[in-house]
N, C-alpha and C positions, 0 to 999 in steps of 0.2 A: 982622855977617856974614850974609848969605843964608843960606834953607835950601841952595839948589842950591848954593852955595859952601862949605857943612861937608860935604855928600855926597861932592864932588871932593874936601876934604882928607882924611878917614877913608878914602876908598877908595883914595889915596895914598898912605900911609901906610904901612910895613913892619908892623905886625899889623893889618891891617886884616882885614876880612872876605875869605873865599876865595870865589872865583866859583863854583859849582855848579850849572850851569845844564846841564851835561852828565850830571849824575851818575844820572838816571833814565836815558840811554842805555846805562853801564855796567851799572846792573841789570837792565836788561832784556836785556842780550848775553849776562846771565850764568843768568836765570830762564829764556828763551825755547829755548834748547836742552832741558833738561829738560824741559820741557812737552809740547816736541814730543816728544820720546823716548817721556815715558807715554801720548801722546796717540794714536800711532802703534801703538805696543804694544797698547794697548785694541785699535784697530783688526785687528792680529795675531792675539791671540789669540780675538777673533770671529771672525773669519776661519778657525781653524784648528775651533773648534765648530762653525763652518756648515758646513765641510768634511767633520768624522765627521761630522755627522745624514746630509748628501747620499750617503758613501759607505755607511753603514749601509744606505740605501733602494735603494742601487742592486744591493748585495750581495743583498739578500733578494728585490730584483725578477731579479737573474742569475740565483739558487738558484729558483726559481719557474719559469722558463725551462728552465732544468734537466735538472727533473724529468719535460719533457714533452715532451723532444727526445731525438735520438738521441745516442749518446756523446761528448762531446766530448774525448774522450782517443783518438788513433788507436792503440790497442792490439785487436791482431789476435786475443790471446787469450782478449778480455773474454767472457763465457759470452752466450749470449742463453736459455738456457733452463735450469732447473732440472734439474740430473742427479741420481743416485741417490748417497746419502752414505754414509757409514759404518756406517750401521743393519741390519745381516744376520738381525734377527730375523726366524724365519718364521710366517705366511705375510708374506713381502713387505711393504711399504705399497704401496697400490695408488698407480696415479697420480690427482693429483688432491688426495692427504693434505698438509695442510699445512704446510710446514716446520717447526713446531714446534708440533705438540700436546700437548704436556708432554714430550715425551724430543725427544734431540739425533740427528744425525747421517740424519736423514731425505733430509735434502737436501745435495748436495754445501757447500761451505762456500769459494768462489772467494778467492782473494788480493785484498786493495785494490788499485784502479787509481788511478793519481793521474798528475799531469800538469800543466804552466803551459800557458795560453792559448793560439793558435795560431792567427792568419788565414787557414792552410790546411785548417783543419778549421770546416763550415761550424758546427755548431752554435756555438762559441766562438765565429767573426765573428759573427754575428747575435746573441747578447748582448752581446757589447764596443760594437757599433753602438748598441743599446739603453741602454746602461748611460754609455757614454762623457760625455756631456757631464756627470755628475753627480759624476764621479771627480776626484782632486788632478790639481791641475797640473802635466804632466810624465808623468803614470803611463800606461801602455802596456798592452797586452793580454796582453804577456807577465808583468805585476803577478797575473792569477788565477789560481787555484790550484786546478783542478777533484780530487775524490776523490769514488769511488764505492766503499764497502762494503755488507761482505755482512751481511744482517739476516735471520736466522730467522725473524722474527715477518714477516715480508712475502711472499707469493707460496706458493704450491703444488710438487708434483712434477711437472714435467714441464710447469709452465707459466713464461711467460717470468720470466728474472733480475730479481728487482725489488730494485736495491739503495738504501741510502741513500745521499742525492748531499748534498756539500756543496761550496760556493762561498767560496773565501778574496780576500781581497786583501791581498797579501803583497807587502814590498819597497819601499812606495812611501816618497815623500820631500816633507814637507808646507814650500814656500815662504815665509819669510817678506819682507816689503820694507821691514824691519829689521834694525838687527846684533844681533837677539834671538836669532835661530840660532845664528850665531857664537858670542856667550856661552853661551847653553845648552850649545854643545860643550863652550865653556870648564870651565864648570862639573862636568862629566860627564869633565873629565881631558884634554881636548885644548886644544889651545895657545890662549891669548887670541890672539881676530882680529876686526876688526869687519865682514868680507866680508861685505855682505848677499844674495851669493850662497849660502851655505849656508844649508841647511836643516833639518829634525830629522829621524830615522824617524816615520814615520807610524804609528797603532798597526794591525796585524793585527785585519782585522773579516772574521770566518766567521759562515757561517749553513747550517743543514742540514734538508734535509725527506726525507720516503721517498720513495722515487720512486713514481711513478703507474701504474701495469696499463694501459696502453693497447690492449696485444692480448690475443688468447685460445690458450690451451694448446694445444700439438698432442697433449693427451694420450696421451703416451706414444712 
């Protein structure tokens, strides 16, 4: 008998050998989803690191902006100048004494002002302008989060309110173009979903500087 004529009987044969010429197609229907899953995911979560560093830069370039602009909170009560505090010892502090030379209450001591974003307030446009393109995807000018306290150690009596400003970005929601979100919710107690429309909280980045003396005291 031929070779080519045992090949056709063995392969005839009820135990013959099984044909598997398909079986690398099944492993790879079965390996190539996962691959992409961590491969994609890699991609995610750089994505979401390149995201803090750019928001971190843009927060501390807003809070820089800030400190050398006028309020960006439209609050009618905010002080412009350093009134007289609680201090009745006499004679007086003159004007001019600085809010804290070792004792307190020299200088009035205003409420924080705080306040989110606003396109009707020019200072907040013109850093949202600034800042914008380095922020998450999605996030709006209503995400910052302006606050100006009052700081002793800054400014005189009777010359203008120099308080400390700080710039939050609060609220935002970091995208992913994975069902990484969805699980992450999973995980955090909300329902398995693979919706690669959700997304996580983004984490809360503030930054704070003093503010800047641009003018001069009307003393008194």
């Amino acid at each position: 008998m031929s070779e080519r004529s045992k090949q056709i009987a063995i392969s005839s044969t009820p135990n013959g050998p099984a044909d598997e010429s398909g079986a690398a197609l099944v492993e790879l229907a079965l390996v190539l989803p996962l691959f992409l899953f961590l491969l994609f995911g890699l991609i995610d979560f750089g994505r979401l690191g390149f995201s803090i560093v750019m928001a971190r830069s843009a927060v501390d370039m807003a809070v820089r902006t800030a400190v050398v602009r006028p309020l960006a909170c439209d609050d009618p009560t905010f002080p412009t100048s350093n009134q007289r505090g609680s201090d009745t010892t006499q004679p007086l502090p003159p004007f001019g004494t600085s809010c804290s030379p070792g004792t307190t209450g020299i200088c009035a001591a205003p409420s924080p002002v705080s306040c989110t974003g606003s396109e009707s307030n020019t200072t907040a446009f013109e850093i949202w302008n600034k800042i914008a393109p380095l922020m998450p995807f999605g996030t709006t000018i209503a995400n910052l989060q302006f606050t100006y306290t009052y700081d002793p150690n800054l400014g005189f009596l009777g010359g203008p309110y120099v308080p400390t400003v700080t710039v939050a970005l609060t609220g935002a929601k970091f995208q992913f173009v994975t069902p990484l979100g969805a699980l992450a919710e999973a995980f955090a107690g909300g329902p398995l979903s693979f919706d690669t429309s959700k997304g996580i909280d983004f984490p809360t980045i503030s930054a704070a500087l003093p503010g800047e003396d641009l003018a001069e005291g009307t003393g008194g």
